[in-house]
Biotite code that builds the C-alpha atoms (Angstrom):
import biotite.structure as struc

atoms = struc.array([
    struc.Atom([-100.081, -152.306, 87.428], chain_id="A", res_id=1, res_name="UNK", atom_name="CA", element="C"),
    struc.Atom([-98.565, -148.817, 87.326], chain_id="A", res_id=2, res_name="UNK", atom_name="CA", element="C"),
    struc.Atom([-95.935, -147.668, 88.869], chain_id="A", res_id=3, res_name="UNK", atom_name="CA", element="C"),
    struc.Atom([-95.849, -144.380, 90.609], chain_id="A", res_id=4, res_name="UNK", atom_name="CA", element="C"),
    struc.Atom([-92.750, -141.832, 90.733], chain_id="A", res_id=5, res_name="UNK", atom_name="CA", element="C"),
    struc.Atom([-91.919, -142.099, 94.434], chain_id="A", res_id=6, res_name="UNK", atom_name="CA", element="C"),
    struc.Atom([-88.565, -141.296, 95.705], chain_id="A", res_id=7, res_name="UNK", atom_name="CA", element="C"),
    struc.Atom([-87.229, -143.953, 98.046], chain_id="A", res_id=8, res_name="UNK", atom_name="CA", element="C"),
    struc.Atom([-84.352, -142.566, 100.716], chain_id="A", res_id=9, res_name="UNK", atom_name="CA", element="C"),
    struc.Atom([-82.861, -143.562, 104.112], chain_id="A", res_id=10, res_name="UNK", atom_name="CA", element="C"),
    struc.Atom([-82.391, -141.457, 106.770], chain_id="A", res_id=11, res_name="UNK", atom_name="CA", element="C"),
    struc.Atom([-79.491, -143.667, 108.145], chain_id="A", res_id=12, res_name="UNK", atom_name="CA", element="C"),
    struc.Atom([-76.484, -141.010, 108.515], chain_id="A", res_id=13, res_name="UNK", atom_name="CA", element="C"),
    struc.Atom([-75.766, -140.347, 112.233], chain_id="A", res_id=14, res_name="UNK", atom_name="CA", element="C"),
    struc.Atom([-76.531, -136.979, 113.509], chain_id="A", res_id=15, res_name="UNK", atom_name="CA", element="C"),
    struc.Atom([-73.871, -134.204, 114.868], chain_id="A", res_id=16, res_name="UNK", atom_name="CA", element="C"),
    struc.Atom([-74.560, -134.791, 118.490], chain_id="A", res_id=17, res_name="UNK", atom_name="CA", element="C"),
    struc.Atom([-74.582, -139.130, 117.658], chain_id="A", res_id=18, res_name="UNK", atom_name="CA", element="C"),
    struc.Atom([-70.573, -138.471, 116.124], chain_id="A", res_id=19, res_name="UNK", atom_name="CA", element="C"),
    struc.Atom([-69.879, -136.380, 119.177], chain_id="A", res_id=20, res_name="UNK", atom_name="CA", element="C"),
    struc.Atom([-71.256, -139.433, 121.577], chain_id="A", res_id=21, res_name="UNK", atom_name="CA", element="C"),
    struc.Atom([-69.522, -141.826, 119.471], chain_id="A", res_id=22, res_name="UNK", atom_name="CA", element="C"),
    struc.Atom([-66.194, -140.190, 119.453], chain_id="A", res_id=23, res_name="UNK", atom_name="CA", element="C"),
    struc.Atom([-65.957, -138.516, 122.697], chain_id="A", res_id=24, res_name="UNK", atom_name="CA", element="C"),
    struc.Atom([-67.391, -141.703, 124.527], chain_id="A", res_id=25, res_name="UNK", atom_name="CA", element="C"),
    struc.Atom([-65.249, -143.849, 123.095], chain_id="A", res_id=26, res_name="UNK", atom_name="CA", element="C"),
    struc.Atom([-61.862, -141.465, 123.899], chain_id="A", res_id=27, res_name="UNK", atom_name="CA", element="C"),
    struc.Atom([-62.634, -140.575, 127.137], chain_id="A", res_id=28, res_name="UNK", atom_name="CA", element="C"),
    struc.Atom([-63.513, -144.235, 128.181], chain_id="A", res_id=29, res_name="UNK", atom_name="CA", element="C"),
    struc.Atom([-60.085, -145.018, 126.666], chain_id="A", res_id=30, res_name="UNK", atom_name="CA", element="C"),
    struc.Atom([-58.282, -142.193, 128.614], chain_id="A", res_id=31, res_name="UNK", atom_name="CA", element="C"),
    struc.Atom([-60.161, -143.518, 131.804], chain_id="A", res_id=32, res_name="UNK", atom_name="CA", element="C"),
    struc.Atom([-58.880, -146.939, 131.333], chain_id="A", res_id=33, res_name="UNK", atom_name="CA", element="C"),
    struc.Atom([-55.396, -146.058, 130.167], chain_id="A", res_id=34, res_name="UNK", atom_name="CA", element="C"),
    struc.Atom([-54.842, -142.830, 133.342], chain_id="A", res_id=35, res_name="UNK", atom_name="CA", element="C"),
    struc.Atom([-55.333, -146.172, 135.773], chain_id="A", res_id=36, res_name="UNK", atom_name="CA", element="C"),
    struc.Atom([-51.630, -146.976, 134.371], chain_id="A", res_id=37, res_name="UNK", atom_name="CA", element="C"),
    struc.Atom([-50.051, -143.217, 135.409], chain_id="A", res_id=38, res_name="UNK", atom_name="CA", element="C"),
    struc.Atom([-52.031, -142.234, 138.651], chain_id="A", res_id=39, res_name="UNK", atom_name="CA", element="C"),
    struc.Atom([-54.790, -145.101, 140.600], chain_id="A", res_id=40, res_name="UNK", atom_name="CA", element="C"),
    struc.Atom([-54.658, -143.384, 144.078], chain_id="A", res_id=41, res_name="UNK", atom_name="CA", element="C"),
    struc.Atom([-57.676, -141.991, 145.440], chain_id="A", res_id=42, res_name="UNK", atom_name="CA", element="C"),
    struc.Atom([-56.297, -138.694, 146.960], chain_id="A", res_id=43, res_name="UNK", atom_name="CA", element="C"),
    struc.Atom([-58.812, -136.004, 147.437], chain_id="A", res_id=44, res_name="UNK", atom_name="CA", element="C"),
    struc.Atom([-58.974, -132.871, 149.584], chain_id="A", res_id=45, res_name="UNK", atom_name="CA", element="C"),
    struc.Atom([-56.804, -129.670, 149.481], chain_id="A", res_id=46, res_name="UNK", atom_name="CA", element="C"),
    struc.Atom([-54.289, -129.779, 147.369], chain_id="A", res_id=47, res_name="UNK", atom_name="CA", element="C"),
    struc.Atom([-54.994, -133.062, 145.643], chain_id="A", res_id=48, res_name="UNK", atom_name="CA", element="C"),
    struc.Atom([-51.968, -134.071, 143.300], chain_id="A", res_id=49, res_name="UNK", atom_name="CA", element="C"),
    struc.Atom([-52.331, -136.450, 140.290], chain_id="A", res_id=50, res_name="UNK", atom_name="CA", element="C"),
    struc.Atom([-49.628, -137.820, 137.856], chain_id="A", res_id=51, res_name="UNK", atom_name="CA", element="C"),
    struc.Atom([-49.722, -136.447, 134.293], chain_id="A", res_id=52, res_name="UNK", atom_name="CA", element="C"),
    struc.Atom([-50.973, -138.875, 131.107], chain_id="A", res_id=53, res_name="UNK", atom_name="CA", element="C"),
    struc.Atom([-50.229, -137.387, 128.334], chain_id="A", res_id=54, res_name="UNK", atom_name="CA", element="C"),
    struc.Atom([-50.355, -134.269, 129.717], chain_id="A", res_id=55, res_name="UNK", atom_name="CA", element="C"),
    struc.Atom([-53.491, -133.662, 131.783], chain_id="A", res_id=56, res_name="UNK", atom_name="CA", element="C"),
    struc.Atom([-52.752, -134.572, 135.336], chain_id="A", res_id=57, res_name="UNK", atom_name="CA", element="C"),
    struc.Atom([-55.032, -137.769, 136.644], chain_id="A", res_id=58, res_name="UNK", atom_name="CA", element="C"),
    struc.Atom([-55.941, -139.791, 139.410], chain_id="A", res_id=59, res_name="UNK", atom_name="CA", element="C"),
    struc.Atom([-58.422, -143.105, 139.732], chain_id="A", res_id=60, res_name="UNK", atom_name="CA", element="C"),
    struc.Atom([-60.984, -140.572, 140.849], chain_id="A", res_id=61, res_name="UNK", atom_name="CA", element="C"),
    struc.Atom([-60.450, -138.694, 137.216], chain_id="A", res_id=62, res_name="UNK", atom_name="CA", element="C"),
    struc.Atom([-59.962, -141.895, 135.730], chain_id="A", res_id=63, res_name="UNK", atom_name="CA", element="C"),
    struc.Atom([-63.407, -143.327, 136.949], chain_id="A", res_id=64, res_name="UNK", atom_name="CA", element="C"),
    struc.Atom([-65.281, -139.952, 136.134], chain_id="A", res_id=65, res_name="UNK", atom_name="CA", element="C"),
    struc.Atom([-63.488, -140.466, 132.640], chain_id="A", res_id=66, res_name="UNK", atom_name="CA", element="C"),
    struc.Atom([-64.595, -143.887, 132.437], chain_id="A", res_id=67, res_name="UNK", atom_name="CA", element="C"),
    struc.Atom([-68.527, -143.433, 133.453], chain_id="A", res_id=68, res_name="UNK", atom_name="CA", element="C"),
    struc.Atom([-68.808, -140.375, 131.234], chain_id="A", res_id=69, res_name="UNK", atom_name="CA", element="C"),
    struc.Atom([-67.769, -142.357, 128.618], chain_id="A", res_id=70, res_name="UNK", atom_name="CA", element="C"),
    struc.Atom([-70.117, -145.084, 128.782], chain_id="A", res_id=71, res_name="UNK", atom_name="CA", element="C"),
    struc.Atom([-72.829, -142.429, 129.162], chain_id="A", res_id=72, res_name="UNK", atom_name="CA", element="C"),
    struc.Atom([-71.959, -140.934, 125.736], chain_id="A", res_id=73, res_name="UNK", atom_name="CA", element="C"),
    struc.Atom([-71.335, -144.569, 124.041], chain_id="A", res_id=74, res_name="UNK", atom_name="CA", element="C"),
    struc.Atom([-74.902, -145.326, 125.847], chain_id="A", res_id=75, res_name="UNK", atom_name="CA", element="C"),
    struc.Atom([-76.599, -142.214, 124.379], chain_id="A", res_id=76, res_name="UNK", atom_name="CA", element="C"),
    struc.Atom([-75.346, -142.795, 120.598], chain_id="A", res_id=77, res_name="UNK", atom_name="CA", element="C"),
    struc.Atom([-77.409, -144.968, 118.796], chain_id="A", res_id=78, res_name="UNK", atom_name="CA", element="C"),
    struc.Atom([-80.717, -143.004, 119.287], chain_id="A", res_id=79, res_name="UNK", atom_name="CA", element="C"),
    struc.Atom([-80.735, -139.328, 117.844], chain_id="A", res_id=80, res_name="UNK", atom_name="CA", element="C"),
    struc.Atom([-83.273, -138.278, 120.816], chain_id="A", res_id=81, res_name="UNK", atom_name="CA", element="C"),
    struc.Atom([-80.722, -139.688, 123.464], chain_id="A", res_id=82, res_name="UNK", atom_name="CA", element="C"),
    struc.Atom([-77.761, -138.471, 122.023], chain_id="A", res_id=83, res_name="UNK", atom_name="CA", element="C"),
    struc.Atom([-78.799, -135.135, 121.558], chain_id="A", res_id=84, res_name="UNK", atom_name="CA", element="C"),
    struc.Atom([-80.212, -134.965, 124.959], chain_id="A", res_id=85, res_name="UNK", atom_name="CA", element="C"),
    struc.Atom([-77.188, -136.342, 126.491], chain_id="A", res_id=86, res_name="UNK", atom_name="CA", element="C"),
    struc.Atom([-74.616, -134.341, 124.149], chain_id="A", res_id=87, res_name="UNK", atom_name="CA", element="C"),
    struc.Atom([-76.362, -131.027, 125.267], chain_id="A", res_id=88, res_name="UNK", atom_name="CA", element="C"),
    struc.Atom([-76.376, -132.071, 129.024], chain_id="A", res_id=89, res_name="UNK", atom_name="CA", element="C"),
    struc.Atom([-73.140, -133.260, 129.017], chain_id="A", res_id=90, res_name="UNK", atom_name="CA", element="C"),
    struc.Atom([-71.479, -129.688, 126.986], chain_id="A", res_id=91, res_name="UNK", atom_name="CA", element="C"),
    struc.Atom([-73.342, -128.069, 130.271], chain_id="A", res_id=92, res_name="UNK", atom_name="CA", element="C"),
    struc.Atom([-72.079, -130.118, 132.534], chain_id="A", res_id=93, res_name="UNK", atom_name="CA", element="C"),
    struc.Atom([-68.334, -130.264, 131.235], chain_id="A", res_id=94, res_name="UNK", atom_name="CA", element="C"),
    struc.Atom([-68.742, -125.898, 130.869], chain_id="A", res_id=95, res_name="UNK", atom_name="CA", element="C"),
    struc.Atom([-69.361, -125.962, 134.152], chain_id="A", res_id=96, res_name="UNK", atom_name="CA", element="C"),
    struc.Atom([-66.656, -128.283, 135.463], chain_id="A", res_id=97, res_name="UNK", atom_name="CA", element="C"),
    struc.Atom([-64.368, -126.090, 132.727], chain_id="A", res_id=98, res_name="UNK", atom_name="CA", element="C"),
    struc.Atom([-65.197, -122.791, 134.593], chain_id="A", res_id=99, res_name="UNK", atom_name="CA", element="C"),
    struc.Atom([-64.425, -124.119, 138.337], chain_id="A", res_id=100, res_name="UNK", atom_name="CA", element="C"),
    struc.Atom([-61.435, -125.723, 136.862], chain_id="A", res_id=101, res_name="UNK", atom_name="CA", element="C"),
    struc.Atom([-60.367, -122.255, 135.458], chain_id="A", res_id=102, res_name="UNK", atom_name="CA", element="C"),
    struc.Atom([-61.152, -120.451, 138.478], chain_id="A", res_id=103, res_name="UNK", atom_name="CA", element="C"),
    struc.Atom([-59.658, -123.292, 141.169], chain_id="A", res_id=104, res_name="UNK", atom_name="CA", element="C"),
    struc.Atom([-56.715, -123.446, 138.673], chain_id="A", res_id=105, res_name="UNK", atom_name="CA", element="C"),
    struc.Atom([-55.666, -126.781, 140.298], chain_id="A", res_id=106, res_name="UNK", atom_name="CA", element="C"),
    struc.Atom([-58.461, -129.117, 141.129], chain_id="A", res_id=107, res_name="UNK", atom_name="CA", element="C"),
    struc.Atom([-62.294, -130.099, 141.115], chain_id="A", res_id=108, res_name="UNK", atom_name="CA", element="C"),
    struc.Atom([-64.054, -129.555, 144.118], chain_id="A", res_id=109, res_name="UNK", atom_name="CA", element="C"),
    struc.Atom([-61.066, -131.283, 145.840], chain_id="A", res_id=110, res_name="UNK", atom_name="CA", element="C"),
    struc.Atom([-61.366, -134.728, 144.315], chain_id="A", res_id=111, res_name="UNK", atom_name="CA", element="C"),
    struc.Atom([-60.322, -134.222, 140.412], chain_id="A", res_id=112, res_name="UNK", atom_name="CA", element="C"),
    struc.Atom([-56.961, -132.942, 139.564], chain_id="A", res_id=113, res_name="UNK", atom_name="CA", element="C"),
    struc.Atom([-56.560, -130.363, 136.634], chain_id="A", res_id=114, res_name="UNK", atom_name="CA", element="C"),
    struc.Atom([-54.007, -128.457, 134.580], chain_id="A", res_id=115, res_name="UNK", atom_name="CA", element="C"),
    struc.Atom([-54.593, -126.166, 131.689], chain_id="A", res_id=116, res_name="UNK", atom_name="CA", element="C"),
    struc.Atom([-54.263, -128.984, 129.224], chain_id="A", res_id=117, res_name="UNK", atom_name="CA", element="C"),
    struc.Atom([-57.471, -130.088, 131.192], chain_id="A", res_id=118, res_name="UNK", atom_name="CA", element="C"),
    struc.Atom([-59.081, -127.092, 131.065], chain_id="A", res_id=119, res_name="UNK", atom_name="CA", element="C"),
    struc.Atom([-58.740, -126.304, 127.220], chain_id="A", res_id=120, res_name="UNK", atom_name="CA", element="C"),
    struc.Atom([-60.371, -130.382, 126.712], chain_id="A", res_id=121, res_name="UNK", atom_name="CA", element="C"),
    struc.Atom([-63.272, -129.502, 129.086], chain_id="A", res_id=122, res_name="UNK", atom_name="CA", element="C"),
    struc.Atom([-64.272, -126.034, 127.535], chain_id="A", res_id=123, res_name="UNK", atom_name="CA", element="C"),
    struc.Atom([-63.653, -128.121, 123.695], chain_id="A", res_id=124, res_name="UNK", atom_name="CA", element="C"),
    struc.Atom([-65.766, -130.991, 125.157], chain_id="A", res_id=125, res_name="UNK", atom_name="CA", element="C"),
    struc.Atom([-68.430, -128.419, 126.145], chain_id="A", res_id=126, res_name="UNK", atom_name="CA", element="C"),
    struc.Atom([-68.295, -126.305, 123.039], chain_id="A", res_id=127, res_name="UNK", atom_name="CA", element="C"),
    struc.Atom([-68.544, -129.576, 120.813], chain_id="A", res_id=128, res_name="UNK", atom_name="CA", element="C"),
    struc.Atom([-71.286, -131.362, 123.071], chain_id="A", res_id=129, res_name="UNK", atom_name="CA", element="C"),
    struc.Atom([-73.727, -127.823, 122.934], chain_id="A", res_id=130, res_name="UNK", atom_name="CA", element="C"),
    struc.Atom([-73.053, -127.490, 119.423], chain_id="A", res_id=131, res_name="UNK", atom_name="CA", element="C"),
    struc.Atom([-73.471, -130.538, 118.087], chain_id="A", res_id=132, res_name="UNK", atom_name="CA", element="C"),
    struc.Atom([-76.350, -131.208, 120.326], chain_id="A", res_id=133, res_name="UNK", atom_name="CA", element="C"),
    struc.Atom([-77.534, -127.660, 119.168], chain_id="A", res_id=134, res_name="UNK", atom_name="CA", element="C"),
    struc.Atom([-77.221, -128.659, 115.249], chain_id="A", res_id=135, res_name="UNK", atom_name="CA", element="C"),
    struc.Atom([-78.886, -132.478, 115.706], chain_id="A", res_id=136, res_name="UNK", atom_name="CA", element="C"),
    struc.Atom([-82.713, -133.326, 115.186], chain_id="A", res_id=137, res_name="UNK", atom_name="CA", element="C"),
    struc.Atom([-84.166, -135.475, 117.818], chain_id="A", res_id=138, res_name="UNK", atom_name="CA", element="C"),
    struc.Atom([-86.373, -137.206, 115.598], chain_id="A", res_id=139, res_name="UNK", atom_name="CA", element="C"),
    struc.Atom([-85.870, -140.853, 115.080], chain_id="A", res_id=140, res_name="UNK", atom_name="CA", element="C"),
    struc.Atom([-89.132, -141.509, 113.301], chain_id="A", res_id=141, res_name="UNK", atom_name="CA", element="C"),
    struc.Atom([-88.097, -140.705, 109.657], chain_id="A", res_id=142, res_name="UNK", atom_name="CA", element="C"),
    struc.Atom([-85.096, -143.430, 109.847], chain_id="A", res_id=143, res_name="UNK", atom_name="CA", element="C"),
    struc.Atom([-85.906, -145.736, 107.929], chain_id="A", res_id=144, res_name="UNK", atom_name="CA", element="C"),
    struc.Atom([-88.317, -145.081, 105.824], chain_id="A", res_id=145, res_name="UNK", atom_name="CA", element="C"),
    struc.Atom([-89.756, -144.539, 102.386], chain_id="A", res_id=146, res_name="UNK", atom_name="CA", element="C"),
    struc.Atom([-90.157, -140.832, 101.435], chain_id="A", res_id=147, res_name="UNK", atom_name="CA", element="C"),
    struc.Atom([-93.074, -140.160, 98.947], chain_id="A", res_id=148, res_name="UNK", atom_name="CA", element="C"),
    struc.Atom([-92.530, -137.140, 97.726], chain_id="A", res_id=149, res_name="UNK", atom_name="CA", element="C"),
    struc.Atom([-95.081, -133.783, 98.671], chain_id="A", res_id=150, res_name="UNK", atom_name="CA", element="C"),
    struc.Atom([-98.124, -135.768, 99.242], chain_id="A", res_id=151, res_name="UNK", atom_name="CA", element="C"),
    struc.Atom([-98.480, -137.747, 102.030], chain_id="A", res_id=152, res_name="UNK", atom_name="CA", element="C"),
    struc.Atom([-99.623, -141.490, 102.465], chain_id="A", res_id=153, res_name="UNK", atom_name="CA", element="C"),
    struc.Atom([-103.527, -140.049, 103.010], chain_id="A", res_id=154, res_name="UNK", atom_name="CA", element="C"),
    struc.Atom([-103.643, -137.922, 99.920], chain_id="A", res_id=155, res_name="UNK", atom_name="CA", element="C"),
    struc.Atom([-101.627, -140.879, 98.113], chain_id="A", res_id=156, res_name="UNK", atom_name="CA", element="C"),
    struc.Atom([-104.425, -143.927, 99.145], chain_id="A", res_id=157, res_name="UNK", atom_name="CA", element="C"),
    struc.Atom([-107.084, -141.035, 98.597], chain_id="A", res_id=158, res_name="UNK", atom_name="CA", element="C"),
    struc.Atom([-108.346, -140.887, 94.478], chain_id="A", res_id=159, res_name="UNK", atom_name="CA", element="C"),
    struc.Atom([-107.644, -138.055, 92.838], chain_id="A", res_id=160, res_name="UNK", atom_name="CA", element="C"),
    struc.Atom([-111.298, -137.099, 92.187], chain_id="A", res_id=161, res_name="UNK", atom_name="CA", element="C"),
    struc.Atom([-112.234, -137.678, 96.217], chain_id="A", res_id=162, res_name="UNK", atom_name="CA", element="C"),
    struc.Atom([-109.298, -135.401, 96.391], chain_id="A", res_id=163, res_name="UNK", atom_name="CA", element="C"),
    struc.Atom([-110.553, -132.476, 94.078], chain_id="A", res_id=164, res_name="UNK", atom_name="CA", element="C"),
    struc.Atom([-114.031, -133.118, 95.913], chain_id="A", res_id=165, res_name="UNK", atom_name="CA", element="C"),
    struc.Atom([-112.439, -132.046, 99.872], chain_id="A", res_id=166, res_name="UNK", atom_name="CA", element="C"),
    struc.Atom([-110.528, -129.074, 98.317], chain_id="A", res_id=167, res_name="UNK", atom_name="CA", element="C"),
    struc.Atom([-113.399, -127.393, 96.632], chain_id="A", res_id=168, res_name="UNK", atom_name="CA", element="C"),
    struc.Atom([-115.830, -127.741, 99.935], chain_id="A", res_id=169, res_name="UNK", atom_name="CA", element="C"),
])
């Protein structure tokens, strides 16, 4: 029985956009839980005051939002096709809550609190989330599995003189 030179490899290293999910799901469903201690009122409208965690002002609205967008991310990061999706979609979505933040200067559409603290995390969350969604394959397929080299499992089965045979026609 011979053996043939074949290179065996895993694809099983998470992607750019699956670290971002990972990490930024898992801190911002942290900060969700943990801005319930500072602020839990459900103010909205002009004006809309929240207590400061750590330095970005909160309230249970800004906690939940914190909360569900973390789950989303945590959600999206085991598959590479998800997590890029959702990494891309949610570096939109944060740009765009970053830019009415900047111009408001002190809330969300009446119901999220802000500061500049929270207004340099959503323009980082949105940078990180497009680019790492930006630099990630989508392809889940390869993980996994055996990688034979520059001929592929056809041309491997096929005989080499069945081979020669389809080229020359």
């Amino acid at each position: 029985m011979a053996t043939s030179q074949r290179a065996v490899t895993r694809d099983d290293q998470r992607t750019p956009a699956q670290w971002y999910c990972l990490l930024a799901g898992l801190s911002l469903l942290l900060a969700g839980v943990l801005g319930f201690i500072s602020d839990a009122s459900f103010n909205t409208g002009d004006g809309v005051q929240g207590d400061s965690f750590i330095g970005f002002e909160v309230n249970a609205i800004h906690n939940l939002v914190h909360i569900a967008s973390g789950l989303v991310l945590l959600a999206a990061s085991p598959k590479r096709a998800s997590a890029r999706a959702v990494a891309l979609g949610f570096g939109v979505v944060y740009a765009l809550v970053a830019i009415i933040g900047i111009i408001d200067g002190e809330d969300v559409l009446g119901l999220i609190p802000i500061n500049a603290a929270d207004n340099v995390l959503h323009v980082a969350l949105a940078a990180l989330g497009i680019i790492s969604g930006l630099k990630s394959r989508a392809d889940d397929r390869g993980r996994g599995s055996t990688v034979l080299g520059a001929n592929s499992r056809f041309e491997r089965d096929e005989p080499a003189a069945a081979r020669s045979e389809h080229t020359s026609r």
